[in-house]
FITORGU-786991 format. One record per residue (C-alpha): residue number from 1; chain; x, y, z. Coordinates in nm, 3 decimals. Example, Ala and Ser with C-alpha at 12.3 -4.5 7.8 and 13.67 -1.06 7.14 Angstrom:
<rs>
<r doza="1" drentor="A" east="1.230" north="-0.450" up="0.780"/>
<r doza="2" drentor="A" east="1.367" north="-0.106" up="0.714"/>
</rs>
This chain:
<rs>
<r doza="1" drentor="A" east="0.000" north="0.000" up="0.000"/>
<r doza="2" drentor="A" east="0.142" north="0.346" up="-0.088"/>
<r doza="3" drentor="A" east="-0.010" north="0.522" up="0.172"/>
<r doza="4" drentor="A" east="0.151" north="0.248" up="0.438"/>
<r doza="5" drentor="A" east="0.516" north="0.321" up="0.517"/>
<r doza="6" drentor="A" east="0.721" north="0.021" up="0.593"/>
<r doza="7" drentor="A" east="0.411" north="-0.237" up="0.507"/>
<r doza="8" drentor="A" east="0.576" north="-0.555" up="0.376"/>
<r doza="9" drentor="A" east="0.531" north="-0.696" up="0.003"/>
<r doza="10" drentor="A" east="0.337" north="-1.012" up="-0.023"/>
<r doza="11" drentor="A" east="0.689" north="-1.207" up="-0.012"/>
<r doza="12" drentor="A" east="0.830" north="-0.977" up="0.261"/>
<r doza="13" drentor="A" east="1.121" north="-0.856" up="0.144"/>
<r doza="14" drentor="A" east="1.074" north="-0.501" up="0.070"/>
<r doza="15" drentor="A" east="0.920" north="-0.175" up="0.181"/>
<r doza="16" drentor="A" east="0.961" north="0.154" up="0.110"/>
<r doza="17" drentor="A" east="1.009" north="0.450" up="0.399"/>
<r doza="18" drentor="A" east="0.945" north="0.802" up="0.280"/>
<r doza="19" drentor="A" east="0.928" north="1.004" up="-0.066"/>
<r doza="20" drentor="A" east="1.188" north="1.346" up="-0.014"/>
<r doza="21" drentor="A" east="1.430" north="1.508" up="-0.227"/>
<r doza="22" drentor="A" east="1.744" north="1.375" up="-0.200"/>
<r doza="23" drentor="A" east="2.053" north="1.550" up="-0.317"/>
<r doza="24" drentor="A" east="2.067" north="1.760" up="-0.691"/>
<r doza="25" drentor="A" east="1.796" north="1.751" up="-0.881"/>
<r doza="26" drentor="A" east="2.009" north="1.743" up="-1.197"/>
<r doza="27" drentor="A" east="1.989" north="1.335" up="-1.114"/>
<r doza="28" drentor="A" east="1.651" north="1.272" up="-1.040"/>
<r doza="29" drentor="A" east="1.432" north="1.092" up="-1.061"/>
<r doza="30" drentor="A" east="1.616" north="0.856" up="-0.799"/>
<r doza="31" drentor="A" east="1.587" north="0.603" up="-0.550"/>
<r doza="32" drentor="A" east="1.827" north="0.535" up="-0.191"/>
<r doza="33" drentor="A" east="1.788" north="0.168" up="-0.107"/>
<r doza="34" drentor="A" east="2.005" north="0.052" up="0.197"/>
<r doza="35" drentor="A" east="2.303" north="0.317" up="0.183"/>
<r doza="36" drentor="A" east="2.318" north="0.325" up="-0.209"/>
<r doza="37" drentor="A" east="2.117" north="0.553" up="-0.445"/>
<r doza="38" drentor="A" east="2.027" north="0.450" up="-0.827"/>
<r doza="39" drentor="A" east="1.971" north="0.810" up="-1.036"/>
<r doza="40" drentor="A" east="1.880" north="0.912" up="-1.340"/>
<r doza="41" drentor="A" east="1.567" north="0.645" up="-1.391"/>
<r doza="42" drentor="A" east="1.283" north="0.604" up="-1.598"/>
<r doza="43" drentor="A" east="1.011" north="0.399" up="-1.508"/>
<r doza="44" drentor="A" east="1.121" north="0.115" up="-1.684"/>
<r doza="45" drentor="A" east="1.447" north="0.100" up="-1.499"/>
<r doza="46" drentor="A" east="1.309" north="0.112" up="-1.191"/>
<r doza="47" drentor="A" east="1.075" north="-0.196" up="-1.252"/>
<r doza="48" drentor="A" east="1.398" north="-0.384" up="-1.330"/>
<r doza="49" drentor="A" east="1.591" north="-0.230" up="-1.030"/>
<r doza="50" drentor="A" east="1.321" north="-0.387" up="-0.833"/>
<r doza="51" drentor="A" east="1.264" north="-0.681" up="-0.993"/>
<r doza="52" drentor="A" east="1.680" north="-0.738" up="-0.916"/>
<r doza="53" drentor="A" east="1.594" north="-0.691" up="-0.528"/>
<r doza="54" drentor="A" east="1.280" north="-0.861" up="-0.523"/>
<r doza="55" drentor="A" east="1.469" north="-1.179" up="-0.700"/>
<r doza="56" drentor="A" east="1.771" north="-1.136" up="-0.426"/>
<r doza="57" drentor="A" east="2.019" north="-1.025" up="-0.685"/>
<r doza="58" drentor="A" east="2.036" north="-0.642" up="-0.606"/>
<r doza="59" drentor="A" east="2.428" north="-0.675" up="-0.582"/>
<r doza="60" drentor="A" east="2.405" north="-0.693" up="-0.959"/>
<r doza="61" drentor="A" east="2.278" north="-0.339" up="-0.992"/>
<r doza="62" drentor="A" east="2.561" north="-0.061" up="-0.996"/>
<r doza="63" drentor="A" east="2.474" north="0.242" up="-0.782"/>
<r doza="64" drentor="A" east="2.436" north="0.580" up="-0.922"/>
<r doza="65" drentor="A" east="2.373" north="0.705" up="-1.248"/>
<r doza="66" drentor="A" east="2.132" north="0.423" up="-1.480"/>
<r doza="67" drentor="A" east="2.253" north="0.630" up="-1.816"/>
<r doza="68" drentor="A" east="2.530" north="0.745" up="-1.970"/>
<r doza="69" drentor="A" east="2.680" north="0.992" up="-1.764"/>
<r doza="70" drentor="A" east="2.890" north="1.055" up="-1.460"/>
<r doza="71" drentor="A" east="2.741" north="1.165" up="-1.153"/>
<r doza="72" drentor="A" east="2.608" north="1.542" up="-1.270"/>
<r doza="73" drentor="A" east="2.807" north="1.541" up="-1.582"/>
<r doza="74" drentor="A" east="2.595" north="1.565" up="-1.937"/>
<r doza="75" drentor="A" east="2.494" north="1.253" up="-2.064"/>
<r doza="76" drentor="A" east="2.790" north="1.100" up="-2.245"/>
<r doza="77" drentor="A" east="3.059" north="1.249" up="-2.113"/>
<r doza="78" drentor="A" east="3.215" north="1.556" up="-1.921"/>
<r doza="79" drentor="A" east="3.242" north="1.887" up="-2.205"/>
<r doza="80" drentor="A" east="3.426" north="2.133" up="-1.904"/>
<r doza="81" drentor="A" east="3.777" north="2.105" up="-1.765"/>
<r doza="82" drentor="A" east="3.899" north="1.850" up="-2.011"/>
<r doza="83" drentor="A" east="4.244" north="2.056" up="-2.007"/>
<r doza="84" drentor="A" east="4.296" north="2.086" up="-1.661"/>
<r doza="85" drentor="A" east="4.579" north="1.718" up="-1.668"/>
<r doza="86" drentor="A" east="4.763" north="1.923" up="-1.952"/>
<r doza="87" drentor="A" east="4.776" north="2.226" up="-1.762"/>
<r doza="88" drentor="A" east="4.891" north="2.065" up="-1.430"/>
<r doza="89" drentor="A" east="5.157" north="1.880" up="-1.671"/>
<r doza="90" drentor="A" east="5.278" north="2.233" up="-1.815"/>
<r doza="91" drentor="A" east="5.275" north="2.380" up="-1.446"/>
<r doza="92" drentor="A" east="5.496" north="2.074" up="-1.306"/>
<r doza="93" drentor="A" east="5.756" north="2.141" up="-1.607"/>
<r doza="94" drentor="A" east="5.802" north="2.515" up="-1.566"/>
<r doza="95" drentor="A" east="6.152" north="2.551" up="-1.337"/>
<r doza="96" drentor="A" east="6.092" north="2.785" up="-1.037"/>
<r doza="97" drentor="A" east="6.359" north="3.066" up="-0.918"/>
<r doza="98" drentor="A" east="6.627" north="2.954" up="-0.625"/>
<r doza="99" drentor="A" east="6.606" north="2.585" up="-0.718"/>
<r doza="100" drentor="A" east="6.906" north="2.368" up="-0.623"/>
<r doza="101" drentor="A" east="7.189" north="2.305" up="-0.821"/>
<r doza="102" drentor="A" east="7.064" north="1.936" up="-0.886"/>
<r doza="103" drentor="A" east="6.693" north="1.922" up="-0.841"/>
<r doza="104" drentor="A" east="6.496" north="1.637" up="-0.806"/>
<r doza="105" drentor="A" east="6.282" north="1.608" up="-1.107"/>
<r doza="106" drentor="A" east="5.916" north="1.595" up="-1.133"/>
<r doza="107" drentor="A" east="5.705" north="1.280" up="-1.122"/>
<r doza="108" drentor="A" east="5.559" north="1.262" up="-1.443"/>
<r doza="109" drentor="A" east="5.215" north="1.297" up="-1.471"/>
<r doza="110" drentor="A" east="5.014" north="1.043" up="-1.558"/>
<r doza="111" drentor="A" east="4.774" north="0.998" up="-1.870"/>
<r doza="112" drentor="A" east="4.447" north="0.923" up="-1.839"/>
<r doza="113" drentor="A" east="4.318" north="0.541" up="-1.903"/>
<r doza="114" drentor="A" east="4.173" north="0.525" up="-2.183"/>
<r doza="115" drentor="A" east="3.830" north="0.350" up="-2.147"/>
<r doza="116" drentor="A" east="3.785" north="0.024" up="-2.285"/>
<r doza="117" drentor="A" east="3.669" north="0.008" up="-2.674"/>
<r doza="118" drentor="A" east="3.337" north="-0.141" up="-2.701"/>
<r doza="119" drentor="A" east="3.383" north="-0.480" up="-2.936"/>
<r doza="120" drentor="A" east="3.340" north="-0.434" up="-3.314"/>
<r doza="121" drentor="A" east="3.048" north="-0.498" up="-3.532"/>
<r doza="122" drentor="A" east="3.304" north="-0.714" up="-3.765"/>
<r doza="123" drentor="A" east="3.379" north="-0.931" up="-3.497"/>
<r doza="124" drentor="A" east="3.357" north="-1.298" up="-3.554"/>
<r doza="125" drentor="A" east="3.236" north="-1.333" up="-3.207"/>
<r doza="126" drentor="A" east="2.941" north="-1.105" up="-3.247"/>
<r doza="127" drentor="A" east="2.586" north="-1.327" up="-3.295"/>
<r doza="128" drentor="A" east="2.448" north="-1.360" up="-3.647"/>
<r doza="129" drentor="A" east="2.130" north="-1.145" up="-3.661"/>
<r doza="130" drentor="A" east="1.862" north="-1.155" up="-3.913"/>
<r doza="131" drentor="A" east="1.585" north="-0.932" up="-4.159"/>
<r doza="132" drentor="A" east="1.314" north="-0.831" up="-3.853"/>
<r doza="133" drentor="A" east="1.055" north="-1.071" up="-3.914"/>
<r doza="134" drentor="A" east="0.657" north="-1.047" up="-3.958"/>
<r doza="135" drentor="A" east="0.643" north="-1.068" up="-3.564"/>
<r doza="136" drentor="A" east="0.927" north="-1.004" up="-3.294"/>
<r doza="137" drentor="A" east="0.934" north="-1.159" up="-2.941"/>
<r doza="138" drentor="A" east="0.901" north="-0.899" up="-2.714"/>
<r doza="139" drentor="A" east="1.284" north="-0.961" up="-2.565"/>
<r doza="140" drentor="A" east="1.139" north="-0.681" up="-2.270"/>
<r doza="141" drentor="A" east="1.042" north="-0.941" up="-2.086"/>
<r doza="142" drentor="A" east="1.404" north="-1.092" up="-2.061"/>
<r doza="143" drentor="A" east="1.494" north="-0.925" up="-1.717"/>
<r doza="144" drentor="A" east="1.754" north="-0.681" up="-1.775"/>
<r doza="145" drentor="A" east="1.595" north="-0.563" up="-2.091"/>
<r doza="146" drentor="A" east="1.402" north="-0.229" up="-2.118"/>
<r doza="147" drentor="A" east="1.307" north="-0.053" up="-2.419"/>
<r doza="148" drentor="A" east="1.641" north="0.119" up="-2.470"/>
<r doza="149" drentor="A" east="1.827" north="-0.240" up="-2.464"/>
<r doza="150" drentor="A" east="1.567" north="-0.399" up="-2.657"/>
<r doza="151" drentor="A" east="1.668" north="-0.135" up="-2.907"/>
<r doza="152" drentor="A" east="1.989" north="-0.181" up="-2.943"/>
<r doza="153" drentor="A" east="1.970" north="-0.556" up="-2.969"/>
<r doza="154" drentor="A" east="1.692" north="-0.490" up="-3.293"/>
<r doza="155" drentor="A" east="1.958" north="-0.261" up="-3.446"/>
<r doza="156" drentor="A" east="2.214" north="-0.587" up="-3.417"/>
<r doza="157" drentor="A" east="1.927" north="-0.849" up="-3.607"/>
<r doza="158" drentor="A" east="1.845" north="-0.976" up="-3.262"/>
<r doza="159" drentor="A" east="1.439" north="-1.020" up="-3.278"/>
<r doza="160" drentor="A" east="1.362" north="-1.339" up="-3.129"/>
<r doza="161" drentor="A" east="1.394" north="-1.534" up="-2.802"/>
<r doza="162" drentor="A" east="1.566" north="-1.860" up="-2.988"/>
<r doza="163" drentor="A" east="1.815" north="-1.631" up="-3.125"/>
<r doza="164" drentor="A" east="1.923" north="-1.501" up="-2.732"/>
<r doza="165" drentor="A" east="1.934" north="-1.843" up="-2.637"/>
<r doza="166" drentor="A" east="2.119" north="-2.012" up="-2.926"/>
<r doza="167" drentor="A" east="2.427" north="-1.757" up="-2.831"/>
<r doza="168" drentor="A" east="2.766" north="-1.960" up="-2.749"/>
<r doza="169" drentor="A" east="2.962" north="-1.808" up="-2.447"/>
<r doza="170" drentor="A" east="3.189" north="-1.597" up="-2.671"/>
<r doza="171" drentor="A" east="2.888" north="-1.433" up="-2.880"/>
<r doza="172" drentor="A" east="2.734" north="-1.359" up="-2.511"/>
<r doza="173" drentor="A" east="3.067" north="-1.201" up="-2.362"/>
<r doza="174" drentor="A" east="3.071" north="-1.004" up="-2.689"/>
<r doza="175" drentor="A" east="2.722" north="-0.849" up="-2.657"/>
<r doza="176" drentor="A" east="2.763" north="-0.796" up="-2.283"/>
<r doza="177" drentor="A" east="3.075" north="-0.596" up="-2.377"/>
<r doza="178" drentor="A" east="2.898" north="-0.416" up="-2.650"/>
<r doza="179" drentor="A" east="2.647" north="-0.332" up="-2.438"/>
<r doza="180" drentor="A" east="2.871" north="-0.235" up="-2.129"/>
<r doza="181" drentor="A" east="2.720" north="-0.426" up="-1.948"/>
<r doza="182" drentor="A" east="3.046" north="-0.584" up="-1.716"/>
<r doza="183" drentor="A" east="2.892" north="-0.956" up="-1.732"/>
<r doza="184" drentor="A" east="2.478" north="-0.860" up="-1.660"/>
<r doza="185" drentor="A" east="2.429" north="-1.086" up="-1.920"/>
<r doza="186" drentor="A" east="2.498" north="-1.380" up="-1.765"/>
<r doza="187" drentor="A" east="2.426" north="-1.277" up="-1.380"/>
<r doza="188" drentor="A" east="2.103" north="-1.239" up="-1.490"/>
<r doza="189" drentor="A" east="2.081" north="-1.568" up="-1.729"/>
<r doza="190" drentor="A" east="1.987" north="-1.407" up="-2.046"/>
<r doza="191" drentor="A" east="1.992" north="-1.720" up="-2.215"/>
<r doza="192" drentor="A" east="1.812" north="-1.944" up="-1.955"/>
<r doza="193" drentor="A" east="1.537" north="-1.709" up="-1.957"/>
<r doza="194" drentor="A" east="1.544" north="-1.729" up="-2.349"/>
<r doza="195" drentor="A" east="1.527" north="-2.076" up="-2.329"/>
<r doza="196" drentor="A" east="1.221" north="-2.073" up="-2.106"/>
<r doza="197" drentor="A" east="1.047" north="-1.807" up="-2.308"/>
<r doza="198" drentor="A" east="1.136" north="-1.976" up="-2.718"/>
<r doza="199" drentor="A" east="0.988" north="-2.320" up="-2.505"/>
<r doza="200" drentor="A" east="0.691" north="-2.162" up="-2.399"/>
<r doza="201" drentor="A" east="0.604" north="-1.847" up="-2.301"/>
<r doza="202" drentor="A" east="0.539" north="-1.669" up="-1.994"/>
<r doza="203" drentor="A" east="0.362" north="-2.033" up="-1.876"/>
<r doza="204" drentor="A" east="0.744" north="-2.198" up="-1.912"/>
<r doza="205" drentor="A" east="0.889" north="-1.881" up="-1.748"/>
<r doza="206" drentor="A" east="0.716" north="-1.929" up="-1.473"/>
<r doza="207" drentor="A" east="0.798" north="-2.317" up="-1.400"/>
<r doza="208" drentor="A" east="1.159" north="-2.235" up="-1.453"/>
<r doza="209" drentor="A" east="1.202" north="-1.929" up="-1.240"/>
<r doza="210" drentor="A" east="0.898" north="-1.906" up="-1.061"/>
<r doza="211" drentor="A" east="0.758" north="-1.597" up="-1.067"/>
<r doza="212" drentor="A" east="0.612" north="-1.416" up="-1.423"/>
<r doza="213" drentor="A" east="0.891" north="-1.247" up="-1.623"/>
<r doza="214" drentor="A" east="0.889" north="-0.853" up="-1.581"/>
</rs>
């Protein structure tokens, strides 16, 4: 009941305490559960954030921003102070007035990481996709796939459950790294659920897991 703070869920294992602002609203609309907060959300990725805790796998959901961004920064990236390493750099090399004779030099600074490349569409690992047939499963209700991700995997040929669960581990490594998803895919059995759903339906979904896919 919404109106019931800390009431129970039919399996008791969640409530919820209050509804307040919390922190910038540059992130909202967000959620603190336990210590952590989850940002950024739509309604579909709260369902799944949920779903996660409901099932008892809420360790696979990373706190903090659920798009593209870091912290505050604009989605995709940061576009201020991208100079400020080269300028520290430039700072550390200039020689100050009344050094020693043999001055210790300067640690060198240290370049940034570069992030890891996602995988490439040429790669022989990545699954074989196909023309989008007459009808498409609805992959949304693989947990762990909203619209967004559902998206994505249409845009790769990927339409149908039999296709999700046919993938060999090195075709599902390579769309959990295209999708950044730092092994989701297979915490959250992607292809077992397939499996259940290309067998049959929501009916098989629920002998296998129990409960009705999201």
């Amino acid at each position: 009941d919404s109106s019931d703070p800390f009431h129970l869920n039919a399996a008791g294992t969640l409530s919820w305490e209050e509804v307040e602002c919390q922190g910038a609203c540059v992130n909202a609309p967000m959620v603190m559960i336990g210590r952590d907060t989850y940002e950024d959300l739509t309604p579909q990725r709260l369902a799944e954030i949920i779903d996660a805790f409901e099932a008892g796998h809420g360790a696979s959901i990373t706190p903090g921003p659920q798009i593209d961004r870091i912290f505050s920064a604009p989605e995709g990236g940061p576009l201020t102070l991208l100079d400020i390493g080269a300028r520290k750099a430039a700072k550390a090399e200039k020689p100050k007035a009344n050094k020693a004779e043999n001055p210790k030099p300067a640690a060198p600074v240290a370049a940034p990481v570069a992030a890891a490349a996602a995988p490439a569409l040429s790669d022989a690992n990545r699954p074989a996709g196909i023309e989008k047939p007459a009808t498409v499963d609805d992959l949304k209700l693989i947990s762990g796939v909203g619209p967004k991700i559902e998206g994505i995997l249409h845009s790769l040929g990927i339409y149908t459950f039999p296709q999700v669960a046919a993938w060999k581990k090195a075709e599902r490594e390579w769309v959990d790294g295209y999708l950044k998803f730092s092994g989701r895919i297979e915490r959250d059995e992607w292809q077992k659920q397939a499996l259940a759903l290309a067998k049959g339906g929501v009916a098989e979904y629920v002998k296998v897991f129990g409960k009705k896919p999201r």
